[in-house]
SEVOLO-132318 format. One line per field, with one value per residue (C-alpha): residue number from 1; x, y, z. Coordinates in nm, 2 decimals, decimal comma, m for minus. Example, Ala and Ser with C-alpha at 12.3 -4.5 7.8 and 13.67 -1.06 7.14 Angstrom:
k c(1	2)
x c(1,23	1,37)
y c(m0,45	m0,11)
z c(0,78	0,71)
***
This chain:
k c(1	2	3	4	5	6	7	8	9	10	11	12	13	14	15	16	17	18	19	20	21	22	23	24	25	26	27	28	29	30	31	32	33	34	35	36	37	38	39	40	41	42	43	44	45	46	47	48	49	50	51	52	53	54	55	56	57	58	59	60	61	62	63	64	65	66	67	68	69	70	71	72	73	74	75	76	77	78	79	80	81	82	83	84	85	86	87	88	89	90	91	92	93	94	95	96	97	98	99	100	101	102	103	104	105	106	107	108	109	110	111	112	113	114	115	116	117	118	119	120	121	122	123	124	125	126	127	128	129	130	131	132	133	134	135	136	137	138	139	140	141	142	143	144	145	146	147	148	149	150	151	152	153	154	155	156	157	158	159	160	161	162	163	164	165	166	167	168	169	170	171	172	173	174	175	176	177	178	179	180	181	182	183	184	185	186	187	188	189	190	191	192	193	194	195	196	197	198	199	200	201	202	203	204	205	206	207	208	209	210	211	212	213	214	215	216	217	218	219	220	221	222	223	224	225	226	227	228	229	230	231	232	233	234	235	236	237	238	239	240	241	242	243	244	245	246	247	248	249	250	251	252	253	254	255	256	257	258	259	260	261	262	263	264	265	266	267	268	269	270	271	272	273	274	275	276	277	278	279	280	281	282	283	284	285	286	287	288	289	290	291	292	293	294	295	296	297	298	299	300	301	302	303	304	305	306	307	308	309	310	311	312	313	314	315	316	317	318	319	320	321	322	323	324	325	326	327	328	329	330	331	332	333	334	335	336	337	338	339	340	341	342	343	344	345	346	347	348	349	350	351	352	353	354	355	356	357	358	359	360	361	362	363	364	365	366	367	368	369	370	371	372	373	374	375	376	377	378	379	380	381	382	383	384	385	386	387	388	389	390	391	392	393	394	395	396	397	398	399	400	401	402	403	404	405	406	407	408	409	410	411	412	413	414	415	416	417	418	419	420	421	422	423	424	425	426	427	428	429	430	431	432	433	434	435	436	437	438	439	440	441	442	443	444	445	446	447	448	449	450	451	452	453	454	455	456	457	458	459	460	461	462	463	464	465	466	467	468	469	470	471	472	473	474	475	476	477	478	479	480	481	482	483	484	485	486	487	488	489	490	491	492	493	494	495	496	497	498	499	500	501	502	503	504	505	506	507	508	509	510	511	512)
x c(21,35	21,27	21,28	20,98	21,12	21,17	20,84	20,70	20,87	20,79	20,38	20,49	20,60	20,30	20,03	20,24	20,19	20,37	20,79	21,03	21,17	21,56	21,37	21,23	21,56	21,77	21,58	21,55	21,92	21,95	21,73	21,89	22,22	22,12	21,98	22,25	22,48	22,22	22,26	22,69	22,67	22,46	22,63	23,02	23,24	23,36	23,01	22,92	22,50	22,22	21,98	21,67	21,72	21,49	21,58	21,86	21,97	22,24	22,51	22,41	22,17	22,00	21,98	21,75	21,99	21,73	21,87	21,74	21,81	21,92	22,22	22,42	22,57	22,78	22,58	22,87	22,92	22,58	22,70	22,78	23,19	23,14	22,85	22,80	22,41	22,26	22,26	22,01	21,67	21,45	21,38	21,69	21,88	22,23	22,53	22,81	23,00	22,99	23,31	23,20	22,95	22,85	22,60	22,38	22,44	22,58	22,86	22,85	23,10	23,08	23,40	23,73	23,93	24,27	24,22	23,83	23,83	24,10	24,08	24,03	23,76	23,61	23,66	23,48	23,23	23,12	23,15	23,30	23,66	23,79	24,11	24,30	24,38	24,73	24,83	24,72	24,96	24,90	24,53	24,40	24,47	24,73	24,55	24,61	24,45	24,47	24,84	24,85	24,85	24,56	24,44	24,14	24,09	24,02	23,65	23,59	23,64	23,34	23,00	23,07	23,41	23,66	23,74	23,99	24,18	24,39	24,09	24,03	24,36	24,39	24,07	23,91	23,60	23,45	23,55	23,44	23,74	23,67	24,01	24,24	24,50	24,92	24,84	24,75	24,97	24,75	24,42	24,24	23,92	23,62	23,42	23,15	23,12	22,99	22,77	22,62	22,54	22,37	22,19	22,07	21,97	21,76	21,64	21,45	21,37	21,18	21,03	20,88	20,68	20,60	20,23	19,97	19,84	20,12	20,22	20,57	20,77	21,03	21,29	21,33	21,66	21,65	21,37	21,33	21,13	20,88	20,85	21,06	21,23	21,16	21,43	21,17	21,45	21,72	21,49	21,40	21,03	20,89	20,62	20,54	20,46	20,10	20,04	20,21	19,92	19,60	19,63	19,81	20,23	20,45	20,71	20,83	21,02	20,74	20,64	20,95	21,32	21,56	21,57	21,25	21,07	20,78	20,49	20,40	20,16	20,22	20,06	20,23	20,50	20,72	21,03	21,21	21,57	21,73	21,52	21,29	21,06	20,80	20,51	20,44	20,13	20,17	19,82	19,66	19,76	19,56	19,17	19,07	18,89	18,76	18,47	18,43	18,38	18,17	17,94	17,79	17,81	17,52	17,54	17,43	17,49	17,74	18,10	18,39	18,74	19,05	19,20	19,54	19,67	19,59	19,69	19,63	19,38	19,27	19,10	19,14	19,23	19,03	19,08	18,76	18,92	19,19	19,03	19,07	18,79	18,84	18,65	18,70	18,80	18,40	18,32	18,55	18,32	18,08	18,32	18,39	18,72	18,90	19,20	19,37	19,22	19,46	19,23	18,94	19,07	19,42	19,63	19,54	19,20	18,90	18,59	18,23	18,18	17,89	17,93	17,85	17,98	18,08	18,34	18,32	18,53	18,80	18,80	18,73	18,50	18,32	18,32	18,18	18,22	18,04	17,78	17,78	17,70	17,37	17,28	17,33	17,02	16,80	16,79	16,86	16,53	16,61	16,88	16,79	16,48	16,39	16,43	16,71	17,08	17,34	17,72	17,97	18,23	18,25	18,35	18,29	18,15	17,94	17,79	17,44	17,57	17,75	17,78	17,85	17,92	17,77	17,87	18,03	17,86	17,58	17,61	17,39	17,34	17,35	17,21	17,34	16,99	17,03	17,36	17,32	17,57	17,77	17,76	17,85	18,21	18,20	18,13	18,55	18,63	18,85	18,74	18,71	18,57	18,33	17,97	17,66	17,32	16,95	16,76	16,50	16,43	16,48	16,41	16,53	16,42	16,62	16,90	16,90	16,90	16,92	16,99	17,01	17,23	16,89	16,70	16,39	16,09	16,38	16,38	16,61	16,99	17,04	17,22	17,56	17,83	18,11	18,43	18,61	18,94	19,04	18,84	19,12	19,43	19,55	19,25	19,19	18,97	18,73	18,81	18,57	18,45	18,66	18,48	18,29	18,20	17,99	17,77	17,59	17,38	17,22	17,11	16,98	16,83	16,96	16,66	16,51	16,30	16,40	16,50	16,72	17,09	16,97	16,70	17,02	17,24	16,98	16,92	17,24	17,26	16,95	17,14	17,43)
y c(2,57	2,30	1,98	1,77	1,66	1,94	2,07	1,80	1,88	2,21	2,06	1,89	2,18	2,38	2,12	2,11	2,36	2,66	2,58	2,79	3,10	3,00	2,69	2,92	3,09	2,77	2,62	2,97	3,00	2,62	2,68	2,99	2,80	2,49	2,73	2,92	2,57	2,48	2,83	2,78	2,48	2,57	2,91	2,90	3,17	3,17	3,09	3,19	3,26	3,42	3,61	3,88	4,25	4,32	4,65	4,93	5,16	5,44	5,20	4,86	4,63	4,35	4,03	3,77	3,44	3,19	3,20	3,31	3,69	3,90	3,91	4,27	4,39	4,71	4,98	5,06	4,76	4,84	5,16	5,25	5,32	5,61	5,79	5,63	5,60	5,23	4,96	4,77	4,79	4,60	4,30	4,27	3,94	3,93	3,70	3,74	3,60	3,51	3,69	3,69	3,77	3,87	3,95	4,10	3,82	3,74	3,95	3,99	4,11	4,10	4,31	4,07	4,24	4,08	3,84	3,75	3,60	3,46	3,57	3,19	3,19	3,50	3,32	3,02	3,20	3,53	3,80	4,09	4,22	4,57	4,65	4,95	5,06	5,15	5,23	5,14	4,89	4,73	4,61	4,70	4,80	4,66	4,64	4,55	4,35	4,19	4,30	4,12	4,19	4,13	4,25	4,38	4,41	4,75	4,61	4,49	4,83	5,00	4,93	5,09	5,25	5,38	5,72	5,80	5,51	5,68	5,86	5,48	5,56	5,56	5,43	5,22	4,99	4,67	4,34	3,99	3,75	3,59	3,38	3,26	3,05	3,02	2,99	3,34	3,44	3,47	3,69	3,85	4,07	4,22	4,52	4,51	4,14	4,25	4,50	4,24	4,00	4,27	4,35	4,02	4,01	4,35	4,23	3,91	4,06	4,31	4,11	3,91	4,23	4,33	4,22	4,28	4,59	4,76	5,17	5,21	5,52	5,47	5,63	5,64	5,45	5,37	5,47	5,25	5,26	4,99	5,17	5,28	5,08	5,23	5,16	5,07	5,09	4,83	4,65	4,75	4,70	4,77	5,01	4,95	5,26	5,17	5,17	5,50	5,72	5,71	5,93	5,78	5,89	5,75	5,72	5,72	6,02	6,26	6,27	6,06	6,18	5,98	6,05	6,17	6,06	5,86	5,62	5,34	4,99	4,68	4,50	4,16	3,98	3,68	3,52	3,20	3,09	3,36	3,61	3,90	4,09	4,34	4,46	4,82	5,08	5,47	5,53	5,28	5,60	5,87	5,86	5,74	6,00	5,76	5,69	6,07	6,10	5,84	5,93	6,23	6,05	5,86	5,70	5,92	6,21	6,47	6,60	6,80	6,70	6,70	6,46	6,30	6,05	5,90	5,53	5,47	5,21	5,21	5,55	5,86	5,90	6,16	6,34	6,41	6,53	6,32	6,01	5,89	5,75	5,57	5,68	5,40	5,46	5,34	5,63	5,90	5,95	5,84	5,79	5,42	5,41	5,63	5,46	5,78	5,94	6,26	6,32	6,39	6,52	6,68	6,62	6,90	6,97	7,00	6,79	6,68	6,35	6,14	5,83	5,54	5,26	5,30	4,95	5,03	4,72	4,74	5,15	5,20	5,45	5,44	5,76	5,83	6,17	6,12	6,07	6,40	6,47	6,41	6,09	6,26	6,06	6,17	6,54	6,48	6,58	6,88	6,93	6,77	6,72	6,56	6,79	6,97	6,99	6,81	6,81	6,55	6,33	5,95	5,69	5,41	5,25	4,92	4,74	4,89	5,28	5,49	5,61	5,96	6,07	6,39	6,43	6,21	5,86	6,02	5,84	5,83	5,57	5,75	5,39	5,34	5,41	5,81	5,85	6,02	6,00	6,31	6,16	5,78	5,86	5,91	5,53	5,51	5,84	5,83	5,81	6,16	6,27	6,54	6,48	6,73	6,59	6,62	6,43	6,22	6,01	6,02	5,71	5,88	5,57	5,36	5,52	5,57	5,88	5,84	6,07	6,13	6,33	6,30	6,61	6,64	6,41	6,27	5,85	5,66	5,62	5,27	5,08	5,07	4,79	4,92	4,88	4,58	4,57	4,29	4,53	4,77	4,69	5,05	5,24	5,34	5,14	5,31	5,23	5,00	5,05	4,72	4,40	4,41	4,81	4,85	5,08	4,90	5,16	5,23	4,99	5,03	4,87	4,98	5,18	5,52	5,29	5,13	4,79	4,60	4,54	4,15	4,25	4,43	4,08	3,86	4,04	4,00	3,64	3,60	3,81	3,53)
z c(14,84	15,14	15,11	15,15	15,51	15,65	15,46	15,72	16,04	16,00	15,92	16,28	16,51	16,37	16,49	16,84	17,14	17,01	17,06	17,27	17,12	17,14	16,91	16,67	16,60	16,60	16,29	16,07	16,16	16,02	15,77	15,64	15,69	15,47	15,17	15,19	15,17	14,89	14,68	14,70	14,57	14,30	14,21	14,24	14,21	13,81	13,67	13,39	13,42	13,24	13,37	13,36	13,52	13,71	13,83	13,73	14,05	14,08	14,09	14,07	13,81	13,99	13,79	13,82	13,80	13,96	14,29	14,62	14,59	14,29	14,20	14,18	13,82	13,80	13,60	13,46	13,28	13,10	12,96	12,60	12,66	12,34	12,47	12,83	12,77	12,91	12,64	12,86	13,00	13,26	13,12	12,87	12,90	12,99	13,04	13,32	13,57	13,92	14,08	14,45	14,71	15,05	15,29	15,03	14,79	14,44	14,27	13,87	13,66	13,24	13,20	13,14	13,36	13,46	13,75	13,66	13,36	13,17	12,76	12,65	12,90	12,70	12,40	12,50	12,64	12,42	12,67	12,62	12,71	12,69	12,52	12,44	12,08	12,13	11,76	11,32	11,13	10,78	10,79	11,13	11,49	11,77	12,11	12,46	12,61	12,98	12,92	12,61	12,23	12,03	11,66	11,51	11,13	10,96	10,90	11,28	11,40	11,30	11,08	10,74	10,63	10,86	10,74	11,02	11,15	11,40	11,53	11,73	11,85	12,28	12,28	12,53	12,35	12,44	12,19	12,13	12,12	11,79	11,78	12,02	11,93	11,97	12,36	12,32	12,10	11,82	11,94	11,74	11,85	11,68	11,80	11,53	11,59	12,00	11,84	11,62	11,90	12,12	11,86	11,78	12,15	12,15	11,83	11,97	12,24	12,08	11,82	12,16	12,24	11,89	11,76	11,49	11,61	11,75	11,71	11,71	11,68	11,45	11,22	10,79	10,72	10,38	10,08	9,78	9,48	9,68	9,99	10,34	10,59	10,92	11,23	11,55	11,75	11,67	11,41	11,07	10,86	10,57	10,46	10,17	9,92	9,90	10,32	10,32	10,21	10,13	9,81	9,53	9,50	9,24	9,52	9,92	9,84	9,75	10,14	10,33	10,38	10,56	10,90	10,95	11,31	11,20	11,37	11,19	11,25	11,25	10,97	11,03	11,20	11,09	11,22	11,03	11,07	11,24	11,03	11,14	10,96	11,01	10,75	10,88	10,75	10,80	10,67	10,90	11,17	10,94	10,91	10,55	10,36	10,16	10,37	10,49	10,08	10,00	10,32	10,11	9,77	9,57	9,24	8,99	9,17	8,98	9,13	9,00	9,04	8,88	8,63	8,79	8,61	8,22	8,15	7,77	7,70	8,05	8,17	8,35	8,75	8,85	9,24	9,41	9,73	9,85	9,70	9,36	9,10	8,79	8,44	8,26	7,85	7,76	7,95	7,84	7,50	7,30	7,05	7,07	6,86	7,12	7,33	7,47	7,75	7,64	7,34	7,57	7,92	7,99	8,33	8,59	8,39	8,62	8,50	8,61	8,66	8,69	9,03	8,84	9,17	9,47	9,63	9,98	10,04	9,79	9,83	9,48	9,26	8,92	8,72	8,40	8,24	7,87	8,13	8,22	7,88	7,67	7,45	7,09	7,02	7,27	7,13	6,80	6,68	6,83	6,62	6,25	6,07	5,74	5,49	5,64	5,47	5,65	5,61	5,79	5,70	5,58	5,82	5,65	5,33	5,31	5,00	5,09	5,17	5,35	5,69	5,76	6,08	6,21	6,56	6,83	6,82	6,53	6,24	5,97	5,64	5,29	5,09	4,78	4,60	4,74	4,56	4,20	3,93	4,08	4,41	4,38	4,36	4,72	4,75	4,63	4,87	5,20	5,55	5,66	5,34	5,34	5,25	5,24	5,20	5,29	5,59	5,45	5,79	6,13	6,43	6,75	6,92	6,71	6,71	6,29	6,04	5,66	5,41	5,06	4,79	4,52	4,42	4,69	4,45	4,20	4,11	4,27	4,06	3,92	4,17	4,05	4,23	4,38	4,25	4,33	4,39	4,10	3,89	3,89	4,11	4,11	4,23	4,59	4,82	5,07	5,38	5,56	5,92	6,17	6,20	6,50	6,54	6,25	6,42	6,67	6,78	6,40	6,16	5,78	5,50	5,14	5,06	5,25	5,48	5,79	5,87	6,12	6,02	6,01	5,71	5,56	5,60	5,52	5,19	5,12	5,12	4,91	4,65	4,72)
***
């Protein structure tokens, strides 16, 4: 850079008549002179600088170290010493050392050769030196180093377990000095310890070019019950088992294998303390046939597909095409006391379904299949008429009758007052007890059938009370239908006419 001064002189000669040629030449040679003084002073032979590559030749890297030219890096001091493939890119950061320069500027060097830097220098500083594993003893390896003995542990030799000790053997690798003490007499080195901090380095400099929205190709290093971590070359994420498909899978395995090439997205981005980590999607990549199946959907429109999974008390996970609906237990059957979807549809079974909702947003589907079915009540004068002999089986006894169930959700009231003396034993009967008797009545519209076990024209049986349990301890109690599902959709009064279920109650407590 010029100084202000001569930033001025030169402000000077240009508003002068144009100055001599041997001029011209004397000032660039004492410009060139006094940067050149300037850039000496600033970068001394034995510095140890940082810089940016900027550009990777045949031979030579050129480094970026803030001073008038680039300074020159041996590419062969960016090269993996196992396979000899660059461990660096443009725009990677490194550290070295100023060992010289000439006419085409600064020398670097960040081998610890003899002669450049001395090992407590290394140690100090963090680079690198390269030893020779000359033979095994009791808990590691005895190197060379610089001409001098130095030690790595078993552990510092390689990431993982060493399966072949003397297979490191006449090696040349690259260490970290991670203890010099004695006066160098006590050095020991680590190999996995360099590895770790040029890893941290491509680590952080990848996570600066990694954002929401990035496609990376990466690599399956690990599957857990939760999901995949995925290598993106030198850093790990997670994909978690629900971004890895769009259809359901009970785990990574069922369509990941370790080592498999795979692209993933970047879902989110965090770094705290040291700390990196990466929320990654697969089936962000893949188009979403949820909304190529919804497109030709409409609620109440009918579809086949095949049930998938059953959760009890929950429903039935039907497949439509790739995309999965829920039929909810209310609308497995009409048979309100069911709780397991197995007692209505099988795994693998193929069903109709009725589309009862359709969540854009939350990519989620309503199905009903007793919708695909018929209201019992809708056609039930179809079926029955009055007069007609019935047979079904008791489901539950009241004090004013009871109810008989004829079909899925069909019940009908036998009243007390159309039981005879042959017949009011049933009253005492089990659930699931048989029961034939005539139709005397029939309200589609109101949901409600009654019948009756009396001779067509015969008087109505005196009312007799049913038993009671302190009547007589040992004799069997009908069962009685669970509070709060006393057959909603039906409701009686305890006589062959019709009433609401609140006539029948309120009756009751008049009798009270």
């Amino acid at each position: 850079m010029m100084s202000d001064e001569n930033q001025q002189t030169v402000q000077n000669q240009a508003s002068d008549a144009v100055a001599p040629v041997e001029e011209v030449e004397d000032f660039s040679a004492l410009l060139a002179e006094n940067e050149q003084a300037m850039e000496t002073k600033t970068f001394e032979k034995g510095m140890i600088v940082e810089g940016v590559i900027v550009q990777i030749g045949p031979e030579y890297a050129y480094v970026n170290i803030g001073a008038k030219a680039e300074a020159s890096l041996p590419v062969s001091e960016l090269l993996n010493p196992e396979d000899g493939k660059l461990t660096h890119v443009v725009g990677d950061t490194v550290k070295a050392k100023i060992i010289g320069r000439d006419a085409s500027g600064i020398k670097l060097s960040r081998s610890m050769k003899a002669g450049n830097i001395a090992l407590e220098e290394a140690y100090q500083t963090g680079c690198a030196v390269k030893a020779l594993v000359k033979a095994t003893n009791k808990g590691g390896f005895e190197l060379e180093v610089m001409g001098q003995r130095a030690f790595c542990p078993l552990s510092q030799i390689q990431k993982g377990k060493v399966e072949d000790a003397n297979a490191f053997v006449g090696q040349t690798l690259e260490f970290k000095v991670i203890k010099y003490a004695k006066r160098g007499h006590d050095i020991v080195l680590s190999h996995t310890a360099l590895q770790d901090e040029e890893n941290r380095i491509k680590r952080e400099e990848l996570m600066s070019k990694i954002e929401v929205g990035s496609v990376l190709d990466g690599k399956v290093v690990s599957i857990q019950d939760y999901g995949a971590f995925i290598d993106v070359g030198g850093l790990e994420g997670l994909v978690h088992v629900s971004e890895i498909s769009h259809t359901h899978i009970k785990s990574p395995k069922e369509v990941l294998k370790v080592g498999q090439d795979v692209k993933v997205y970047v879902l989110a981005v965090e770094s705290a303390k040291g700390k990196h980590k990466l929320s990654l999607s697969m089936k962000r990549l893949e188009e979403d046939p949820f909304d190529k199946l919804v497109a030709n959907l409409e609620v109440g429109s009918r579809v086949k597909g095949t049930v998938v999974r059953n959760v009890d008390k929950i429903g039935s996970f039907v497949d439509l095409g790739g995309v999965e609906g829920l039929v909810h237990i209310s609308e497995l059957s009409w048979d309100r006391r069911m709780t397991n979807p197995n007692d209505v549809v099988k795994v693998g079974q193929e069903i109709e379904v009725t589309i009862l909702g359709i969540n854009s947003e939350l990519h989620r589907i309503s199905l009903s299949y007793k919708g695909a079915s018929a209201d019992p009540w809708k056609t039930v004068e179809d079926v029955y008429s009055v007069g007609q002999e019935v047979t079904g089986t008791i489901d539950s006894v009241t004090n004013f009758g009871i109810f008989v169930k004829l079909a899925p959700r069909l019940t009908a009231l036998l009243p007390m007052s159309e039981l005879t003396e042959e017949t009011h034993g049933l009253t005492e009967a089990a659930q699931g007890t048989e029961v034939t008797a005539r139709v005397i009545a029939i309200d589609a519209s109101r949901k409600r059938m009654t019948l009756s076990t009396r001779p067509e024209g015969a008087a109505p049986a005196a009312r007799k009370r049913p038993a009671r349990r302190d009547d007589h301890d040992d004799a069997p109690r009908a069962p009685r239908g669970e509070r709060g599902n006393r057959h909603e959709d039906s409701s009686y009064k305890d006589d062959a006419k019709f009433g609401t279920f609140g006539d029948v109650l309120a009756g009751l407590k008049k009798k009270k």
